[in-house]
C-alpha positions in Angstrom: -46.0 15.7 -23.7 -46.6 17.4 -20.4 -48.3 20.9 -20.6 -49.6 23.0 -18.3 -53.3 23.8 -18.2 -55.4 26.1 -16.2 -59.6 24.5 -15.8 -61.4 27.4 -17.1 -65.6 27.6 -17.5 -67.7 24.4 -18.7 -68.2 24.6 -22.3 -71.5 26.5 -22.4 -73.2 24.3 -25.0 -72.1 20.9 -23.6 -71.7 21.3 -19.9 -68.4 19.1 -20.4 -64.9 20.5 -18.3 -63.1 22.5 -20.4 -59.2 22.9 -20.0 -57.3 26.2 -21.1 -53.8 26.9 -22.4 -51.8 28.3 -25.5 -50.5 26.7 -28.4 -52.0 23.1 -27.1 -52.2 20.2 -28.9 -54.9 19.8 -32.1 -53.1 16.4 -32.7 -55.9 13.9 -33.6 -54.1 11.1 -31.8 -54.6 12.5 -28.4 -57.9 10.7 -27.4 -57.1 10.6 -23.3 -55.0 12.7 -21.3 -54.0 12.3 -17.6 -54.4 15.1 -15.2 -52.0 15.6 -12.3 -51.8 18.8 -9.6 -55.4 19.3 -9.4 -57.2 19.3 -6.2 -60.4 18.0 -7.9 -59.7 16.8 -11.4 -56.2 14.2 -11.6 -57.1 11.2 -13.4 -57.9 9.9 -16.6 -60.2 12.1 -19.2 -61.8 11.5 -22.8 -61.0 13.8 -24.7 -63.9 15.9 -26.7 -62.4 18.2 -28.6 -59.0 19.9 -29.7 -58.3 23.5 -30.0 -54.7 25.6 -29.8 -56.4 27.3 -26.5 -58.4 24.8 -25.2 -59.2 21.2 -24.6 -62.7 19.9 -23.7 -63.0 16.9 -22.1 -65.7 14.1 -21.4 -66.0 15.0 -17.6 -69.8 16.9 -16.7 -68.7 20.0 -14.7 -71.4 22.8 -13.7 -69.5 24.6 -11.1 -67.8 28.3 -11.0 -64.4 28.6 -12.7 -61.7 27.2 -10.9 -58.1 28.9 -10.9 -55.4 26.3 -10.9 -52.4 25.0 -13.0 -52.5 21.4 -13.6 -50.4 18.6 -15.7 -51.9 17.3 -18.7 -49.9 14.0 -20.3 -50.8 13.1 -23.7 -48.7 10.3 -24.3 -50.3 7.7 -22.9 -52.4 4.5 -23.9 -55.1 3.0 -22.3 -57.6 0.0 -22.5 -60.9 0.6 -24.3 -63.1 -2.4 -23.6 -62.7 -6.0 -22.7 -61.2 -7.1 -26.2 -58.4 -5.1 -25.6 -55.2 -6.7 -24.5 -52.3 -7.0 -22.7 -48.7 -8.0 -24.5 -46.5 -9.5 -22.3 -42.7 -7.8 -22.6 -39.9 -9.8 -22.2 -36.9 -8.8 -21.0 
């Protein structure tokens, strides 16, 4: 899923970046998204919590409000620790 997301205020409470938007994702499933079109923030984030208007990520932010549309993608999978692996596909 690719939405488009504007980076709003930290989250008051938590210091954590928070991402804005309407009718996001709640899905549970999402734990990372990938950022893309952002001067400061593409990359990889843990997600923190869900909402329909905003997404609050793992990422410390204590800066001004920053006015820019970026790429979130959703459907993606990544490697959580060393026990992890790595199938091999063959073609």
């Amino acid at each position: 899923m690719i939405l488009a997301l504007q980076v709003s205020l930290p989250d008051e409470s938590s210091g954590l970046l928070k991402f804005t938007g309407s009718g996001l994702s709640t899905d549970a499933a999402i734990k990372h998204i990938v950022i893309s079109g952002s001067s400061k923030w593409n990359g990889l984030h843990k997600i923190n919590t869900l909402n329909s208007s905003y997404w609050i990520v793992e990422t410390k932010y204590n800066g001004a409000v920053v006015t820019e549309s970026v790429t979130a993608y959703t459907d993606i999978n990544v490697l959580e620790d060393e026990s992890d692996t790595i199938a091999k596909l063959m073609l």
